[in-house]
C-alpha positions as CSV (number, residue, x, y, z in Angstrom):
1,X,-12.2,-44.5,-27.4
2,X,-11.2,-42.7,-24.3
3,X,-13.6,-43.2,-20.6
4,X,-15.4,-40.1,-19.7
5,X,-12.6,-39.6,-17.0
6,X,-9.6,-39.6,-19.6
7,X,-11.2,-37.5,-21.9
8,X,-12.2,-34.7,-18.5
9,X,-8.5,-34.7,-17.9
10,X,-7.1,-34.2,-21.2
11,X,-10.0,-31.1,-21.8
12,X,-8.9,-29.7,-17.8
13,X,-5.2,-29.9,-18.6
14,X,-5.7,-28.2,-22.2
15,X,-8.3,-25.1,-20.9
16,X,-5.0,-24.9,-18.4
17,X,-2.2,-24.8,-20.7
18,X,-4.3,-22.6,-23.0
19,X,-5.6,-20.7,-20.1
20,X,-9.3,-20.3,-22.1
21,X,-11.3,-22.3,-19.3
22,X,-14.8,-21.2,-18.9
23,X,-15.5,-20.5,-15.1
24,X,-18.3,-22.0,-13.6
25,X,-21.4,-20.1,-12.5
26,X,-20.5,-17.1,-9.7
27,X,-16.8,-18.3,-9.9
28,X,-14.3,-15.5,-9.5
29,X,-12.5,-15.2,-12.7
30,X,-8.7,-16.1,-12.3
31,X,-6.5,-14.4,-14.4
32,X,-3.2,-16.1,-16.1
33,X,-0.2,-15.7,-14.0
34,X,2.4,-13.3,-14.7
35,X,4.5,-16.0,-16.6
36,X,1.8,-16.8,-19.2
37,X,1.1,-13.6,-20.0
38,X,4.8,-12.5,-20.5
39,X,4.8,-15.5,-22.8
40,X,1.6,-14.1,-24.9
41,X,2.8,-11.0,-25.1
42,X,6.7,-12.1,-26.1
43,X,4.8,-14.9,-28.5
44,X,2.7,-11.9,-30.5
45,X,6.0,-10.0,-30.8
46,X,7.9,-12.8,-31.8
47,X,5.5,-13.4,-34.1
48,X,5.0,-9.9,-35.9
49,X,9.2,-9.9,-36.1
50,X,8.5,-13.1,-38.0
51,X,6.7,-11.2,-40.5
52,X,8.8,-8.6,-40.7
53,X,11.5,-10.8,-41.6
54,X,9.7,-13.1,-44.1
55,X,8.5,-9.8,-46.1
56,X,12.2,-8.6,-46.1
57,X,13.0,-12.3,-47.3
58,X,11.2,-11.7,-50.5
59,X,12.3,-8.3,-51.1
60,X,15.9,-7.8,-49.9
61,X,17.8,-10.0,-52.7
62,X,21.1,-9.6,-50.9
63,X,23.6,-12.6,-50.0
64,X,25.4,-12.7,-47.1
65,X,28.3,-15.4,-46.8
66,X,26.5,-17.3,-49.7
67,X,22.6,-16.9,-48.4
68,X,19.5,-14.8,-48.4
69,X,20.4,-11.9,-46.1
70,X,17.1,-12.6,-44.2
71,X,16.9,-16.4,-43.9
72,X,18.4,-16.6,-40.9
73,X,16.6,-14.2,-39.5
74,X,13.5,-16.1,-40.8
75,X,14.9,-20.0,-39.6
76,X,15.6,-18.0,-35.6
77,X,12.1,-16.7,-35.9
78,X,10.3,-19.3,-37.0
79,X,12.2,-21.5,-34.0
80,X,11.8,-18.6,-31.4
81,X,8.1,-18.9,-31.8
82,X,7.8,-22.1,-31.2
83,X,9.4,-22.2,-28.5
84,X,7.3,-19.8,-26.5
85,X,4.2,-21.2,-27.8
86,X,5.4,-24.4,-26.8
87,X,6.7,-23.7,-23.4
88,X,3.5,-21.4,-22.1
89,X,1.8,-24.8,-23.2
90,X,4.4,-26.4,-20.9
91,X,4.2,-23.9,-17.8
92,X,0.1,-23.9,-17.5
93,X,0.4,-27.9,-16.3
94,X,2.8,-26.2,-13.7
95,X,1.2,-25.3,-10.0
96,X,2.7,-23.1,-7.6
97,X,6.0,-22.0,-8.4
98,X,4.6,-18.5,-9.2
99,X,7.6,-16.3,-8.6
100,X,10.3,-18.8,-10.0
101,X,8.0,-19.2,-13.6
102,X,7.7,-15.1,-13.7
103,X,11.7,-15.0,-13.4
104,X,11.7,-17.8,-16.2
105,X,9.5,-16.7,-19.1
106,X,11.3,-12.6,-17.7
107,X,14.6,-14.5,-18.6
108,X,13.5,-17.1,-21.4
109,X,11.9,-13.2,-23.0
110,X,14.8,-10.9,-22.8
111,X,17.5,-13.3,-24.4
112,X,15.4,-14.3,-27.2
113,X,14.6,-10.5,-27.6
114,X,18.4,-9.6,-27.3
115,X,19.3,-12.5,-30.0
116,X,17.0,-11.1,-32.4
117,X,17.6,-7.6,-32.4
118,X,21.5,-8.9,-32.8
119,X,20.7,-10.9,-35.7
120,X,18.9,-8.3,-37.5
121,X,21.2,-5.6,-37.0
122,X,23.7,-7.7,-38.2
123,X,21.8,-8.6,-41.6
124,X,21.1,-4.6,-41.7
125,X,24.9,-4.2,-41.6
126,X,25.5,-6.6,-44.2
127,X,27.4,-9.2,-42.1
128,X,27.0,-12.2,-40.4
129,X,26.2,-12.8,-36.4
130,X,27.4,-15.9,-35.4
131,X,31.0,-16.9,-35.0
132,X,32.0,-13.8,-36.3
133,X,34.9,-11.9,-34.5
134,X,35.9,-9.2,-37.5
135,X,35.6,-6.4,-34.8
136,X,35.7,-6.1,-31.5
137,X,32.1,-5.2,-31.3
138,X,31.1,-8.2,-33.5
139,X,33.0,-10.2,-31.0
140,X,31.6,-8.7,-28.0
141,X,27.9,-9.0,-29.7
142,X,28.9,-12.8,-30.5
143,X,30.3,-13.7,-27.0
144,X,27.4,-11.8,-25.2
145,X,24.6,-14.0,-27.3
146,X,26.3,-17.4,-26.7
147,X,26.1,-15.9,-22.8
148,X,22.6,-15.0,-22.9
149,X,21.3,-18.3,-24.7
150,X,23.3,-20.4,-22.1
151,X,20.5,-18.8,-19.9
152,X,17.5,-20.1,-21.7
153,X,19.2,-23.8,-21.3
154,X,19.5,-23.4,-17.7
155,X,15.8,-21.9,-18.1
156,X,14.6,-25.3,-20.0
157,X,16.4,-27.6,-17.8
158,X,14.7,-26.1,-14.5
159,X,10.8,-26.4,-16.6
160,X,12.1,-30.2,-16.9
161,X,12.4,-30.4,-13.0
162,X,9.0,-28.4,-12.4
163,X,7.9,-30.8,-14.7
164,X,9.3,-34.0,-13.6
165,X,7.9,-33.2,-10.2
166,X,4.8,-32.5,-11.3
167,X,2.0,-34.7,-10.2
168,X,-1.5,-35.1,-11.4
169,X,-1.1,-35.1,-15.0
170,X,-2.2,-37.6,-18.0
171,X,0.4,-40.1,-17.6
172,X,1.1,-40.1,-21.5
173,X,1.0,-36.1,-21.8
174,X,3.1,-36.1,-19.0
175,X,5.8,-38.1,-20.7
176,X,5.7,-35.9,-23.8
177,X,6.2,-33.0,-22.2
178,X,9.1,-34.4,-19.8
179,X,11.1,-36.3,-22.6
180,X,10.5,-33.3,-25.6
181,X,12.0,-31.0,-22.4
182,X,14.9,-33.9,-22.2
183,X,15.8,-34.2,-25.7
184,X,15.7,-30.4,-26.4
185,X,18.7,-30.0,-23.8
186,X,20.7,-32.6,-25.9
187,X,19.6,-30.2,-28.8
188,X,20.8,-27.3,-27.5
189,X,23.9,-28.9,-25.5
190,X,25.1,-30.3,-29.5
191,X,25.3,-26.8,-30.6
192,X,28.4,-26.5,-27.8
193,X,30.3,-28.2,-31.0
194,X,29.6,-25.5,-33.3
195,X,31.8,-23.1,-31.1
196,X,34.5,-25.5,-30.9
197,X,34.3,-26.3,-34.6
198,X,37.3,-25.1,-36.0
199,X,37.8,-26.9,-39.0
200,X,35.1,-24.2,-40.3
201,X,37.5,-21.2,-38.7
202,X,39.2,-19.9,-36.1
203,X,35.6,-18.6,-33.9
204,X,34.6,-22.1,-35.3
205,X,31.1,-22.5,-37.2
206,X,28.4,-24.8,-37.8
207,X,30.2,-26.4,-41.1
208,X,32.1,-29.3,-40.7
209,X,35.3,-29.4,-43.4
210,X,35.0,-26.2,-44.7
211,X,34.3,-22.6,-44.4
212,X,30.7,-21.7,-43.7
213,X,29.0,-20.2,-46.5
214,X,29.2,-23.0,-49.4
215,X,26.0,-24.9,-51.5
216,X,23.1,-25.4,-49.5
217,X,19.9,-27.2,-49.0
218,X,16.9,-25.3,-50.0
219,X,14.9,-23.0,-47.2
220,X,17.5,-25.0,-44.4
221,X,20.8,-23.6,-46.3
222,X,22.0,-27.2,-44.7
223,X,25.6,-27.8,-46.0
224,X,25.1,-30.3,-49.6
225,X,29.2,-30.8,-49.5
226,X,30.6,-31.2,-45.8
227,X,28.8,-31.8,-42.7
228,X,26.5,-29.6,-40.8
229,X,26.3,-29.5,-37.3
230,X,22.9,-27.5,-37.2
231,X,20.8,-30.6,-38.7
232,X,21.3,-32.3,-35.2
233,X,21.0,-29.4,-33.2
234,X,17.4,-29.1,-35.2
235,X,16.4,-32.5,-34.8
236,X,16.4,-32.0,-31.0
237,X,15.4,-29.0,-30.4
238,X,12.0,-29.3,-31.9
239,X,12.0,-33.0,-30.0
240,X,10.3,-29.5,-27.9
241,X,7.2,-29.8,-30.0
242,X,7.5,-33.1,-31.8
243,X,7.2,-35.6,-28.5
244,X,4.4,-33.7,-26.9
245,X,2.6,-33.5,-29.9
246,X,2.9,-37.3,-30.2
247,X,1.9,-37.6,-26.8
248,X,-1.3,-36.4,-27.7
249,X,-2.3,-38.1,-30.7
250,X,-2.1,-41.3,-28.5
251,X,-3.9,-40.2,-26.1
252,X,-6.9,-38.9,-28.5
253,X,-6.7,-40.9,-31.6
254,X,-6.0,-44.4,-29.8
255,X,-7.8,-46.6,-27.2
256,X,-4.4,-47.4,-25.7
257,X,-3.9,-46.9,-21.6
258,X,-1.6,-44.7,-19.8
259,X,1.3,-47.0,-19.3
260,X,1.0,-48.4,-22.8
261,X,0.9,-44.7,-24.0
262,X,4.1,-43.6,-21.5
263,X,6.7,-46.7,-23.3
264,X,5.9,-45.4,-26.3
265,X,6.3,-42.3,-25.9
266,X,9.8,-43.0,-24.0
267,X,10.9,-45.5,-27.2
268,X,10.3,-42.0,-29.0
269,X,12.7,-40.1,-26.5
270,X,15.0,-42.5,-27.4
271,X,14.8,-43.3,-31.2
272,X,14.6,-39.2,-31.4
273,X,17.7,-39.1,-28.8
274,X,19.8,-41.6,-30.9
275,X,18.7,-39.4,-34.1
276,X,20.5,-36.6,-32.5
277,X,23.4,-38.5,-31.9
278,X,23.5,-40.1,-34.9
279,X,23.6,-36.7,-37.0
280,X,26.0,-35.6,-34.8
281,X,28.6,-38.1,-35.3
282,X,27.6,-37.9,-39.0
283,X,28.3,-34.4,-39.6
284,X,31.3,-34.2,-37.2
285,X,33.1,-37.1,-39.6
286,X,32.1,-34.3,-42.5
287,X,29.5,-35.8,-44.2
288,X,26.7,-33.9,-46.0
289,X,23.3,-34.9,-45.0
290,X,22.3,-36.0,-48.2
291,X,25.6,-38.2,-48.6
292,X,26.0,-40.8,-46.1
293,X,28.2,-43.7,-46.0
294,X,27.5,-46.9,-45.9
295,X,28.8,-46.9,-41.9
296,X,26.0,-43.8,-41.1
297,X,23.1,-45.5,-43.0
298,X,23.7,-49.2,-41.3
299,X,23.7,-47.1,-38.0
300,X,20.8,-45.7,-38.9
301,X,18.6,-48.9,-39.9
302,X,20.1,-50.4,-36.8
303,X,18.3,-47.3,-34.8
304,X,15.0,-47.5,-37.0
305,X,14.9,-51.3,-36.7
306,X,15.6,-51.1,-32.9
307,X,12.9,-48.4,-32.4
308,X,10.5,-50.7,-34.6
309,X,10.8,-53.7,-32.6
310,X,10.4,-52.0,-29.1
311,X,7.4,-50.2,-29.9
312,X,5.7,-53.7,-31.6
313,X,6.8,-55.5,-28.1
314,X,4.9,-52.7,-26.1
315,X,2.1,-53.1,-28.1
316,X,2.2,-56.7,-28.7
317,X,2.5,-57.2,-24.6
318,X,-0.4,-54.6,-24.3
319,X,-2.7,-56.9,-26.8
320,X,-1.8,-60.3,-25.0
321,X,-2.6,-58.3,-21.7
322,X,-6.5,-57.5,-23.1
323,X,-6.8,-61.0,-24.1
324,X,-5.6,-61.9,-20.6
325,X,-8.2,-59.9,-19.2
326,X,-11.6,-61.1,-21.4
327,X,-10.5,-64.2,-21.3
């Protein structure tokens, strides 16, 4: 079990993040800066959208370029959410900085409200969003999206510095939040190959060896015959969500210390890192997900058995350390 002291700072840090502390006794009442409340208020939009576009899911039984009209819609929403739950989480451990984190979650708000109204109009059209350049105002609307997203990686790298710097902090959350932020740039940085892609077409495409638009995987539409470059872009983006969340499981379900906590949490920076990597190179070599070759899946027990053994040397290192110490 956690000390008292562990267990005040992981409660102070969440009452911040969440921004639901309980004031002491003839304390003024602090409001939540600017930034966290554009967040709430873009999060409970983002959200309604959400299901807006999961009820036209299930009634609007049109296909466009082989899938449910409204997936998409449903996959960027889903994704959209997350991320502004996750990074008004993220901003609350920040101090200072107020002006800089307004102009963040101002920025981070109005491209993720321009890509969604562009997404939907395009489904209400009947057509596709990305990569497509049938018009000039489809390719104008394409080109002005990939822009505007550019923004929000500029916007996620610049948290990661806030963050970085940022003293004062569980050592283990810390390192959750700091390596989800790093992996989520490779993420989003993977998805540069899409727009290059053009084995898919000529304003390339997400499909590796064919046209965009063939068999897919259920709710993920993933490619089931060529490779898919959005399963990597995936994987590390939600690295976002999936490290800190680790992060604090350690720290509440475990009796392990800080440092202990931090190496694992960096082995699972790095395992997640080389997973990103790994699906890359699989799916720009054209291979399905569900198909690999015998080179992909000896890659990938090489990466599993590498991550295995360094987190067993952390925590066989940690044990002989206790013993050290009673003995």
């Amino acid at each position: 079990m956690w000390d008292a002291g562990r267990r005040g700072t992981l409660a102070g840090m969440t009452s911040i993040a969440i921004a639901t502390a309980t004031p002491r006794a003839g304390a003024p009442v602090q409001s939540p800066s600017p930034a966290l409340r554009i967040l709430s208020l873009a999060t409970i939009v983002s959200a309604v959208v959400l299901v807006g576009a999961v009820t036209a899911l299930l009634l609007d039984q049109r296909l466009i370029d082989g899938a449910p009209a409204w997936l998409k819609p449903v996959k960027f929403g889903i994704a959209i959410t997350a991320y502004l739950v996750t990074l008004r989480w993220m901003l609350g451990f920040v101090t200072g900085h107020r002006r800089l984190l307004t102009v963040l979650a101002i920025v981070t708000t109005a491209v993720f409200a321009f890509e969604t109204a562009w997404i939907d109009t395009q489904v209400l059209r009947g057509t596709t969003s990305h990569f497509n350049e049938a018009t000039a105002g489809d390719a104008a609307a394409y080109y002005a999206a990939g822009g505007a997203i550019s923004l929000v990686f500029l916007a996620t790298m610049v948290v990661g510095v806030l963050l970085w710097r940022q003293r004062g902090l569980d050592a283990g959350i810390a390192a959750g939040i700091r390596w989800g932020l790093a992996v989520s740039v490779l993420g989003m940085a993977e998805a540069i190959s899409m727009t290059v892609n053009r084995t898919a077409g000529d304003s390339g495409g997400h499909t590796v060896g064919a046209p965009d638009g063939g068999p897919g995987m259920p709710l993920t539409d993933w490619s089931l015959l060529h490779g898919d470059l959005r399963v990597a872009h995936f994987v590390g983006l939600h690295a976002l969500q999936a490290l800190p969340i680790l992060a604090w499981l350690l720290a509440r379900t475990t009796r392990l210390d800080g440092t202990t906590r931090v190496r694992l949490v960096r082995i699972a920076a790095a395992g997640t890192a080389g997973l990103v990597v790994l699906l890359w190179w699989q799916a720009e070599r054209g291979q399905a997900l569900l198909s690999p070759d015998a080179l992909t899946l000896t890659a990938g027990a090489a990466l599993a058995a590498a991550v295995g053994t360094a987190a067993a040397l952390v925590l066989m290192l940690r044990r002989r350390a206790a013993a050290e110490s009673s003995a």
